[in-house]
C-alpha positions, 0 to 999 in steps of 0.5 A, a space after each residue: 842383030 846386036 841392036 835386039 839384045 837390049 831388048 831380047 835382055 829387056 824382055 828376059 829381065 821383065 819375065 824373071 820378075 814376073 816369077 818372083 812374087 813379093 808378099 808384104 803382110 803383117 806378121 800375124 805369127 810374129 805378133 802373137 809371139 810379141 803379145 805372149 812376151 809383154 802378156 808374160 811381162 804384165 802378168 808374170 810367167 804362165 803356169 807350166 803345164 803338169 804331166 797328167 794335163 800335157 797334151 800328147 802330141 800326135 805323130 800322125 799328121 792330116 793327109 791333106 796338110 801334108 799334101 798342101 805342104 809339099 805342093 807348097 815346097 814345089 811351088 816354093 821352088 820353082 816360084 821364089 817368095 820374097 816375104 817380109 817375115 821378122 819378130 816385131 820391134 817391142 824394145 823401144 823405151 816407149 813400149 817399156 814404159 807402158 808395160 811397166 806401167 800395166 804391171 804395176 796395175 795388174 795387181 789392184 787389177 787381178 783381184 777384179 778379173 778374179 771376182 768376175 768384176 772386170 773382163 776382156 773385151 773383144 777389142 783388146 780392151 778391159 770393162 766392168 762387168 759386173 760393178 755390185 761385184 766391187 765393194 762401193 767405196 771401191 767402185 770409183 778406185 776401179 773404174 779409175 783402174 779400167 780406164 787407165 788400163 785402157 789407155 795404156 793398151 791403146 797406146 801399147 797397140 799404136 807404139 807397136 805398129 809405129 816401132 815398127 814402121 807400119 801405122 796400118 798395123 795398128 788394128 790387127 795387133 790390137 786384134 792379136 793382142 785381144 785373142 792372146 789376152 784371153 787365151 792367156 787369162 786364168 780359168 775363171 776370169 771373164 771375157 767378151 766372145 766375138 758377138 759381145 757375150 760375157 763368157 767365162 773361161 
C-alpha cells in the first residue's frame, strides 16, 4: 500500500499545478505609466486640468463591468494568478542620458510641433509634415532635428525593453509610447492617425 503514496502524492502535486495558471505578458498599464514619466521629463509637466474642464466622475458604474468584475474575484479565488505585473525599469544611466538628450531638443523642437511643421507619427516617431511651414534656412536645422530626434526614440524604445530583460518588448513600447505622445501632445500639434492620415488634435 505504502509503494501508491508516491504516486497517488505525485498525482495530487500535477492537478494542484494544474490550477495555478501563470501569466507572463508585457505590462501594458505599466508601460504607459513609464511613457507619462519620461514624456513629462521631455517635455516638462502637463497643464492641470481647471475646475470648470475637470471631468465628473461618475458613481455610477457599467452593470456588465461589475458583473465581469466579480466573476473575476470568484474565479480569482478559486483559480490563483501568478502574474508577472511590475512598473518598468526607466532608471538606467542609458535610459538617462537619452531623455536628457530629448529634453534639451525639445525646445528647438517645440516650435515646429507649434507651427504644424513637424507631427507624431503613428510609430512613436517624429516626421516633417509640412517643410514650407519652416523658414528656408532653417529647413536642413529641422530635418537634422527630426532625425536626431528619431534615433533617440529608437534607442529609448530598445533600452526599456533590454532594462528590463525582455528584448521582445521592444514593439509594444514603441507602440505604448506613440499612443501617449499623442494623448500628451497640446491641442493643435499634428499627429498621424492609425491609417497614416495628418490629424490635428
Amino acid at each position: 500500500m505504502r509503494r501508491y503514496i508516491p504516486v497517488k502524492f505525485a498525482a495530487l502535486c500535477l492537478f494542484l499545478s494544474a490550477c495555478v495558471t501563470i501569466n507572463v505578458y508585457f505590462p501594458a498599464a505599466a508601460a504607459e505609466k513609464a511613457a507619462d514619466r519620461i514624456i513629462e521629463d521631455v517635455w516638462g509637466p502637463a497643464k492641470k486640468p481647471t475646475p470648470e474642464n475637470r471631468p465628473q466622475a461618475s458613481l455610477a458604474a457599467p452593470a456588465p463591468r461589475m458583473l465581469l468584475a466579480a466573476v473575476g474575484s470568484v474565479l480569482g479565488f478559486f483559480i490563483p494568478s501568478a502574474e508577472a505585473q511590475a512598473d518598468l525599469n526607466i532608471a538606467t544611466p542609458q535610459v538617462r542620458t537619452i531623455t536628457q538628450s530629448m529634453e534639451a531638443r525639445h525646445a528647438q523642437l517645440k516650435a515646429y510641433y507649434d507651427s504644424g511643421a513637424v507631427g507624431f507619427t503613428n510609430d512613436g516617431l517624429i516626421e516633417v509634415r509640412d517643410q514650407n511651414l519652416v523658414p528656408l534656412p532653417e529647413r536642413n536645422g529641422a530635418r537634422r532635428l527630426v532625425t536626431d530626434e528619431n534615433s533617440d526614440r529608437g534607442n529609448l524604445y530598445r533600452e526599456i525593453a533590454k532594462a528590463n530583460g525582455h528584448p521582445e518588448w521592444e514593439g509594444d513600447i514603441r507602440k505604448t509610447f506613440a499612443q501617449r505622445w499623442v494623448e500628451r501632445a497640446t491641442g493643435g500639434w499634428y499627429y498621424k492617425d492609425g491609417s497614416g492620415v495628418w490629424k490635428q488634435k
